[in-house]
C-alpha positions as CSV (number, residue, x, y, z in Angstrom):
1,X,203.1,-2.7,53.7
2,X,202.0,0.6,51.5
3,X,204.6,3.1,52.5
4,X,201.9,5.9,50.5
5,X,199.4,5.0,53.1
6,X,201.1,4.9,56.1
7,X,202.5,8.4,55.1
8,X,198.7,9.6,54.1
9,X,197.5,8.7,57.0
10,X,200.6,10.6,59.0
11,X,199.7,13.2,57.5
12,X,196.6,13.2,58.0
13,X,197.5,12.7,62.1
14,X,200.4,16.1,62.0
15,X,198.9,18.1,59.6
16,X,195.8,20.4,60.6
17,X,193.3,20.8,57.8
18,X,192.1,23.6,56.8
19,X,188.7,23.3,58.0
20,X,190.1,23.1,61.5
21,X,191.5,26.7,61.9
22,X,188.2,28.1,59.8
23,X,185.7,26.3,62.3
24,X,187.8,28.0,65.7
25,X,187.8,31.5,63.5
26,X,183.4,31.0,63.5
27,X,183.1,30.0,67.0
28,X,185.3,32.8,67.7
29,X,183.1,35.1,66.1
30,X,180.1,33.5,67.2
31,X,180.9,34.0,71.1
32,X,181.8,37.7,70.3
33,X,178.6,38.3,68.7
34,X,176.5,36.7,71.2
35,X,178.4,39.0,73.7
36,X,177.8,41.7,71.9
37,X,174.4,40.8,70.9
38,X,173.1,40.2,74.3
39,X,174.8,42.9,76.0
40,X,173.2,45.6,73.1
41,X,169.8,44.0,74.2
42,X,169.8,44.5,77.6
43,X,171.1,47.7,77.6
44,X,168.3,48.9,75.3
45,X,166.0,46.4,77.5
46,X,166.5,48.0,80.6
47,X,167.2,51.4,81.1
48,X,165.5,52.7,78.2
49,X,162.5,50.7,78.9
50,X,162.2,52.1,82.0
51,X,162.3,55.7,80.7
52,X,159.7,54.3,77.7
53,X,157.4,53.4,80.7
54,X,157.9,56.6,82.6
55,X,157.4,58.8,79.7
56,X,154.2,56.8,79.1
57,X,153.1,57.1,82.3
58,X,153.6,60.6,82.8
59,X,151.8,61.0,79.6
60,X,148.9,59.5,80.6
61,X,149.2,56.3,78.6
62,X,147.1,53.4,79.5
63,X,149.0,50.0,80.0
64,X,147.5,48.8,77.0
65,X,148.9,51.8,75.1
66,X,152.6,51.4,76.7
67,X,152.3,47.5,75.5
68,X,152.0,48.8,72.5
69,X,154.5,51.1,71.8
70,X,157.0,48.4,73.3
71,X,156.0,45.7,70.6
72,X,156.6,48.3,68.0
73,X,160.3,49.6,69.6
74,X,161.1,46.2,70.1
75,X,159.4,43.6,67.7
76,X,159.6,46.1,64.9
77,X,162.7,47.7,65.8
78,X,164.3,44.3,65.8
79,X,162.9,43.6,62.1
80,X,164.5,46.4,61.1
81,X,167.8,45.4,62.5
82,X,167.7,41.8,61.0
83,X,167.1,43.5,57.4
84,X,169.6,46.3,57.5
85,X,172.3,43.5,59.5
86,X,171.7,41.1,56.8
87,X,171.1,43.5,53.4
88,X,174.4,45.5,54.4
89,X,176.5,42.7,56.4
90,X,177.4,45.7,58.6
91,X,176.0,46.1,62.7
92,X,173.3,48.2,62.0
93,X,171.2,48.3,65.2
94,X,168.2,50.1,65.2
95,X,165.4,50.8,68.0
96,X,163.1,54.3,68.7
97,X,164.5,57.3,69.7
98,X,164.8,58.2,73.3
99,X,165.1,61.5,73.0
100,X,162.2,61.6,70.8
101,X,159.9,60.0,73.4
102,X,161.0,62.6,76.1
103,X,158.8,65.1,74.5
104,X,155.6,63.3,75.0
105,X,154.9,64.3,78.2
106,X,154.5,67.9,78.1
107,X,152.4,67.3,74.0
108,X,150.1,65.5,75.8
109,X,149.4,67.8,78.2
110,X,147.2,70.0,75.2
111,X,147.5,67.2,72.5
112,X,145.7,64.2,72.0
113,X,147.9,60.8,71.9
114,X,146.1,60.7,67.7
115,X,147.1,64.1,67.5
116,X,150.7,63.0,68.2
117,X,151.0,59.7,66.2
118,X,149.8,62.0,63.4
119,X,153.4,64.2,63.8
120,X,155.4,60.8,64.1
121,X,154.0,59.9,60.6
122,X,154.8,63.1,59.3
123,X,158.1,63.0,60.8
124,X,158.9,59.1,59.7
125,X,157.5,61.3,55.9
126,X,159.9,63.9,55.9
127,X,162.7,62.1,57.5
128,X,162.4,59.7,53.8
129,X,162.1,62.5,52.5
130,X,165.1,64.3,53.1
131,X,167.6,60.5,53.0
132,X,166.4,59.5,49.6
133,X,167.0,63.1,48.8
134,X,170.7,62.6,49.3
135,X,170.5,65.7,52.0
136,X,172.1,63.8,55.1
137,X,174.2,62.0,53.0
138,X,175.9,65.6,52.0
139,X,175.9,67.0,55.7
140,X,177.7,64.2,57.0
141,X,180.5,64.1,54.7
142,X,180.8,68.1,55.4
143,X,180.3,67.9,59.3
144,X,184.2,68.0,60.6
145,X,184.7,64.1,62.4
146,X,186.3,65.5,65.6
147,X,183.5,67.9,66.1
148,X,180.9,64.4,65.7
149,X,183.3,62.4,68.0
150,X,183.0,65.5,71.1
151,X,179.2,64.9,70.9
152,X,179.7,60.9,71.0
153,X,181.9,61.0,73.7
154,X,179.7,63.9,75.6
155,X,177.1,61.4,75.3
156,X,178.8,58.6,75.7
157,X,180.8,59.9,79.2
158,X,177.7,59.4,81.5
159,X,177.3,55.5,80.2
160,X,181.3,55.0,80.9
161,X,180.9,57.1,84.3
162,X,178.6,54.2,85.7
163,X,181.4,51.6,85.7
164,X,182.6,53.8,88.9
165,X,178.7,54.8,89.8
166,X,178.0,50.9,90.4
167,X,179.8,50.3,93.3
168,X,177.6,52.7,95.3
169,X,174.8,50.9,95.1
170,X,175.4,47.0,94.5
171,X,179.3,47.2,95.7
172,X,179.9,43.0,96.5
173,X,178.4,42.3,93.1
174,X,180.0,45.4,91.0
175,X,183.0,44.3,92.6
176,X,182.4,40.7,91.4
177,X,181.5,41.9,87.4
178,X,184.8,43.9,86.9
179,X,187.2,41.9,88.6
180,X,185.4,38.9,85.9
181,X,185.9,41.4,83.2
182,X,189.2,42.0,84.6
183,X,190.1,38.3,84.7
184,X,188.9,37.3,81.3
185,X,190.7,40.6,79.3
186,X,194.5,40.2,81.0
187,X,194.4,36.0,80.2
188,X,194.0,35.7,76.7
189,X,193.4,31.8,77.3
190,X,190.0,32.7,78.9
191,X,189.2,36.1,76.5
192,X,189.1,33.3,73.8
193,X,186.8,31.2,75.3
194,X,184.2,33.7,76.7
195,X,184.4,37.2,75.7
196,X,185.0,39.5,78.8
197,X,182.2,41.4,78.7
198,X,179.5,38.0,78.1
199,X,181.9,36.3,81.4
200,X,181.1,39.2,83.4
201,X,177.7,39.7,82.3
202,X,176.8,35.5,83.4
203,X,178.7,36.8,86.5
204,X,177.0,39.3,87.6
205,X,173.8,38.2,87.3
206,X,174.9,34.8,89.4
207,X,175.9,37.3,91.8
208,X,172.8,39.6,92.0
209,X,170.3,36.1,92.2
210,X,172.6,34.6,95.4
211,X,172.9,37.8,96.8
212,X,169.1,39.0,96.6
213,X,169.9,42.0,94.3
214,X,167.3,41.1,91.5
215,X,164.6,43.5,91.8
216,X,160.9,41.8,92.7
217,X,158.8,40.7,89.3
218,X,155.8,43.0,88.5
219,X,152.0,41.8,88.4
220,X,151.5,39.7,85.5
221,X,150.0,41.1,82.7
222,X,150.2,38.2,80.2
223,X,152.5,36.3,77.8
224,X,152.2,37.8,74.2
225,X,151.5,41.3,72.8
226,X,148.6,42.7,71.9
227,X,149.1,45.6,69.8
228,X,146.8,48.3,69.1
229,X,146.3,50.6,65.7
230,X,146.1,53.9,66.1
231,X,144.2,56.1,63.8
232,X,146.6,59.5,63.0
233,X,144.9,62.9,63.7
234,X,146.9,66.0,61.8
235,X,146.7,69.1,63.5
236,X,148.8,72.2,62.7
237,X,149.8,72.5,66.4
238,X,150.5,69.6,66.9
239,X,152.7,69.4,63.5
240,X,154.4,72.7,64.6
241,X,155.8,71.6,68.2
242,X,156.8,67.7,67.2
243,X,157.8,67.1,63.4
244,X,160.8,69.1,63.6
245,X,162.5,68.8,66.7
246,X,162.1,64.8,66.3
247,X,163.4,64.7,62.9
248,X,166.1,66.7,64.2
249,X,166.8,64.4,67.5
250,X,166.8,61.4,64.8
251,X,169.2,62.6,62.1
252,X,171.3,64.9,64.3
253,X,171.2,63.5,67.6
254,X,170.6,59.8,67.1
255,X,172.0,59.2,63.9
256,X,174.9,60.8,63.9
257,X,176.3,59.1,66.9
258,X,175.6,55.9,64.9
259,X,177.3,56.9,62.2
260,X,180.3,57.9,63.8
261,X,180.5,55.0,66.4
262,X,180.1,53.0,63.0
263,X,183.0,54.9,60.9
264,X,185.3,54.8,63.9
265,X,184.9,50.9,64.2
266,X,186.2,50.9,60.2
267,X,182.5,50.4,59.0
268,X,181.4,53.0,56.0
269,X,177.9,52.7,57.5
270,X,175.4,53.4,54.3
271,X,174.1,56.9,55.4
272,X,171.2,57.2,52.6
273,X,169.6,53.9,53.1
274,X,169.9,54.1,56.9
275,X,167.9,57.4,57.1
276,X,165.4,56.5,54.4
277,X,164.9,52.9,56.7
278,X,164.8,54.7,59.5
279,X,162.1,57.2,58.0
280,X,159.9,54.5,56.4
281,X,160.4,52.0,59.4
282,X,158.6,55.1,61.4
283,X,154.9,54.7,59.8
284,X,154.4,50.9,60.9
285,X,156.0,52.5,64.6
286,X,153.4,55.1,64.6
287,X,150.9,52.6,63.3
288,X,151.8,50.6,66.9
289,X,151.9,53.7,69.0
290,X,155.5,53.9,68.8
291,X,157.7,57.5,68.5
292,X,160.1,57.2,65.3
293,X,163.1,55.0,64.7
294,X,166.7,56.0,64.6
295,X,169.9,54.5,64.3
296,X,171.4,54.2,67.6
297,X,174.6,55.2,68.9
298,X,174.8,53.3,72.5
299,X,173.8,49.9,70.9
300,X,176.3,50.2,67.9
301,X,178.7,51.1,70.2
302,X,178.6,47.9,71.8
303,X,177.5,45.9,68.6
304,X,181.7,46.9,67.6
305,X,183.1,46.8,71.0
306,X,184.7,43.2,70.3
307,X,185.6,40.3,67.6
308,X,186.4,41.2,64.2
309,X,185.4,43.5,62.1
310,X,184.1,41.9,59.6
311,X,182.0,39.7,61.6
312,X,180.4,42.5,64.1
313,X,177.5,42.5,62.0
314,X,176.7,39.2,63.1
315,X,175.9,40.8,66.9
316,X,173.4,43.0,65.0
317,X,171.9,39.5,64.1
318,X,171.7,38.4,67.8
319,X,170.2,41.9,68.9
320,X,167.8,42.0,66.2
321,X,167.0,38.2,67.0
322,X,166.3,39.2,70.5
323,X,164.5,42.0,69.8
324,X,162.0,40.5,67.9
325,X,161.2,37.7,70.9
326,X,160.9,40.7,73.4
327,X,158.6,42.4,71.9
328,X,156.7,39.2,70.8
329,X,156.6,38.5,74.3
330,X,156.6,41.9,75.9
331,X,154.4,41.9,79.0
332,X,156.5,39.0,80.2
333,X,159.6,39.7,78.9
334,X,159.7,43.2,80.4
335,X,159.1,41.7,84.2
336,X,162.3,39.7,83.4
337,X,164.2,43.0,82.1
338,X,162.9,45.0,85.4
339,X,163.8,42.8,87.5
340,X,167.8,43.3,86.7
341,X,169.6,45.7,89.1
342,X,169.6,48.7,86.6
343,X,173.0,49.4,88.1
344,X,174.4,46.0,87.1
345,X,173.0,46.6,83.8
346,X,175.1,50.3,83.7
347,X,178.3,48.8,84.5
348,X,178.4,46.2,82.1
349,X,177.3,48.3,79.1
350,X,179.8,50.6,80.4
351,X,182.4,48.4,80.5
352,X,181.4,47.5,76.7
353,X,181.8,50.6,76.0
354,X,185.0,51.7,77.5
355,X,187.3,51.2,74.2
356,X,184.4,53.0,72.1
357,X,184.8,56.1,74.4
358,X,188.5,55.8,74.2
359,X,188.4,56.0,70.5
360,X,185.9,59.1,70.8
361,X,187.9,61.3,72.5
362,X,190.9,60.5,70.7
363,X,189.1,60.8,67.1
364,X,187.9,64.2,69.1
365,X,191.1,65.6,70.4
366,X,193.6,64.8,68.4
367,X,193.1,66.2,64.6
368,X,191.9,69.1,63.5
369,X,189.0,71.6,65.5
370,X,189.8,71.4,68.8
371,X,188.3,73.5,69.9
372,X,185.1,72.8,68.2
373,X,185.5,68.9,69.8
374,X,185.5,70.5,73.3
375,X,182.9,72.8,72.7
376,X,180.8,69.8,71.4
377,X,181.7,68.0,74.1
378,X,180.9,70.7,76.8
379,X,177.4,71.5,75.7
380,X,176.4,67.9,75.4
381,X,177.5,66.4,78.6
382,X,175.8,69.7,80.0
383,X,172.5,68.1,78.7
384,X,170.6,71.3,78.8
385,X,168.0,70.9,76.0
386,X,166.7,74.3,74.2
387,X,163.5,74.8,71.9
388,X,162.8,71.3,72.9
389,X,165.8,69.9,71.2
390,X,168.3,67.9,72.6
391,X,171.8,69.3,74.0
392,X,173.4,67.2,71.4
393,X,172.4,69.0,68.5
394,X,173.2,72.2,70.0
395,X,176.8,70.7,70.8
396,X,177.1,70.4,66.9
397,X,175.5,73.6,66.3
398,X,177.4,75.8,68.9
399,X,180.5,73.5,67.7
400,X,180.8,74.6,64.0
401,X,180.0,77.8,65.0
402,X,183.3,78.5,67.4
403,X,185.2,76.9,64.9
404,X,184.2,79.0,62.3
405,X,184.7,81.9,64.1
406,X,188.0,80.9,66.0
407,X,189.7,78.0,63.6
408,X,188.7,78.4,60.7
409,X,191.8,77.1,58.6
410,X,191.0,73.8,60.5
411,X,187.5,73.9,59.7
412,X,188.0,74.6,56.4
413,X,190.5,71.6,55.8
414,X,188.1,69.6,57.9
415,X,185.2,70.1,55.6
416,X,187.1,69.3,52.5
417,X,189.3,66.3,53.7
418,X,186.7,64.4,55.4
């Protein structure tokens, strides 16, 4: 007998290798990032494709024109995400600017739709512009965090609002998500395996197809994109009513939630090469039909909801994966995305982001401006846009300005020790 290999190989039986506790570590992350991945998608898949097609519509879009602007959002959007995700190894998700969009309507009413591609070029210019600049870069670092974090979680409220707003219209299968959620979070056995909000995502949508919930599927209108170029028009009117209030909505609206979700989550999100992405990733938009890109705060905020922090940029990867396919295959892949029960859709990404709100009004409430946070806060969740700009901005503007007037020490100490 060899005593030295019976003892290798008991070893080898007792002793876990290395390997072993690395390869549960990358499924781990793996099954976090395909929750959070997927979950990011379909919450920019569903709800803000709806208001892309309504905003379209109302515009007087033609279908070909909407399928258009959705492979750009999508297909380009999701290109953008993979490169940032993968040059930065941080979950940087971006997609086109909701807010942005809402302005279409009434431009169209005296504008032409060349006319207004022509502003979202100039707007994806000066947006560069003012990034490689260093500009936004500046402003953030001055801009108090508590004052930021009561305009996140003013916008954030209404999306953590529909985990109660569910129940009133699909109750049995509301009921059947959370208490999955539920399940999965308090047993740590099962959180492991499935990530709670991925087990009550497959569960709900098990629910809504045996219970008849799904919405019907829409005419066909084929399999792959087709998108259109668009030659830009420049008119000063035209430049006048769009360039600035959508370069605002991107770098004080959009962006800045992003940022903040981002730095709250641990990540120092790179603030130059974001904007200047986010500028230059606007021509081939506006080149599709598409209003401008922006970093989003919603689909970060669920992007850093679970797993580990150094792996969250590997949901970015999933959402920018899926993005790409979607708008690849728009005209069939939106039927799919209508067809889920928008309120499903609600509660789950509102359960995602549940501990991002948490850490929003605590980041808000509990240092220095108080008073600025809620004042923030207030005139967001309001929503009451003025001069065509969002409430957001206005939360930040009407924010610093209370503080300077009323705390200023704070402020002050803010500013410098941020």
């Amino acid at each position: 007998m060899n005593p030295s290999r019976h003892q290798t190989e008991a070893t080898d039986v007792t002793t876990p290798t290395p390997e072993q506790p690395q390869a549960a570590s990358a499924e781990g992350a793996l099954r976090h990032a395909l929750s959070n991945g997927i979950t990011a998608f379909l919450f920019a898949a569903t709800g803000p494709l709806a208001i892309l097609i309504t905003v379209g519509r109302s515009g007087g879009l033609s279908q070909a024109d909407i399928a258009s602007w959705i492979f750009g959002a999508y297909g380009l959007g999701g290109l953008l995400t993979l490169w940032m995700c993968w040059r930065y190894r941080q979950p940087l998700g971006l997609a086109w600017t909701i807010p942005g969009a809402l302005l279409l309507p009434p431009a169209l009413d005296h504008l032409s739709f060349a006319e207004v591609i022509g502003a979202y070029w100039v707007t994806g210019l000066l947006i560069t512009v003012l990034g490689a600049s260093g500009v936004v870069s500046r402003v953030m670092r001055r801009v108090p965090m508590p004052i930021v974090m009561g305009m996140v979680a003013g916008v954030f409220l209404p999306l953590g609002v529909r985990v109660i707003t569910a129940f009133t219209d699909l109750p049995v299968v509301a009921t059947i998500t959370l208490a999955t959620f539920v399940l999965f979070t308090v047993l740590p056995t099962l959180g492991r395996r499935v990530p709670p909000v991925l087990a009550a995502l497959l569960a709900g949508v098990l629910a809504a197809l045996l219970l008849g919930a799904m919405q019907p599927l829409g005419p066909s209108t084929g399999l792959l994109a087709t998108p259109r170029l668009y030659t830009p028009a420049f008119s000063v009117q035209a430049l006048l009513e769009l360039v600035v209030p959508m370069a605002v909505t991107v770098l004080a609206i959009q962006n800045a939630q992003g940022f903040a979700v981002l730095q709250q989550a641990g990540h120092s999100a790179p603030v130059r090469a974001v904007t200047v992405a986010c500028g230059l990733g606007s021509l081939p938009f506006a080149a599709v039909g598409s209003v401008p890109t922006c970093l989003t705060g919603p689909v970060n905020g669920i992007l850093v909801a679970s797993g580990e922090r150094g792996t969250h940029w590997l949901g970015g990867l999933v959402f920018g994966v899926i993005m790409v396919l979607f708008g690849l295959f728009a005209p069939a892949a939106t039927r799919l995305a209508l067809a889920l029960p928008m309120s499903l859709i609600g509660l789950l990404g509102g359960l995602a982001m549940l501990r991002v709100l948490q850490g929003a009004f605590q980041s808000a409430f509990r240092g220095r401006c108080p008073l600025g946070a809620m004042v923030a806060f207030v005139v967001t969740v309001a929503n009451v846009p003025i001069l065509n700009i969002g409430a957001p901005f206005w939360g930040l503007v009407f924010a610093f300005a209370a503080s300077a007037l009323l705390e200023r020490d704070d402020l002050r100490e803010a500013m410098h020790g941020r």
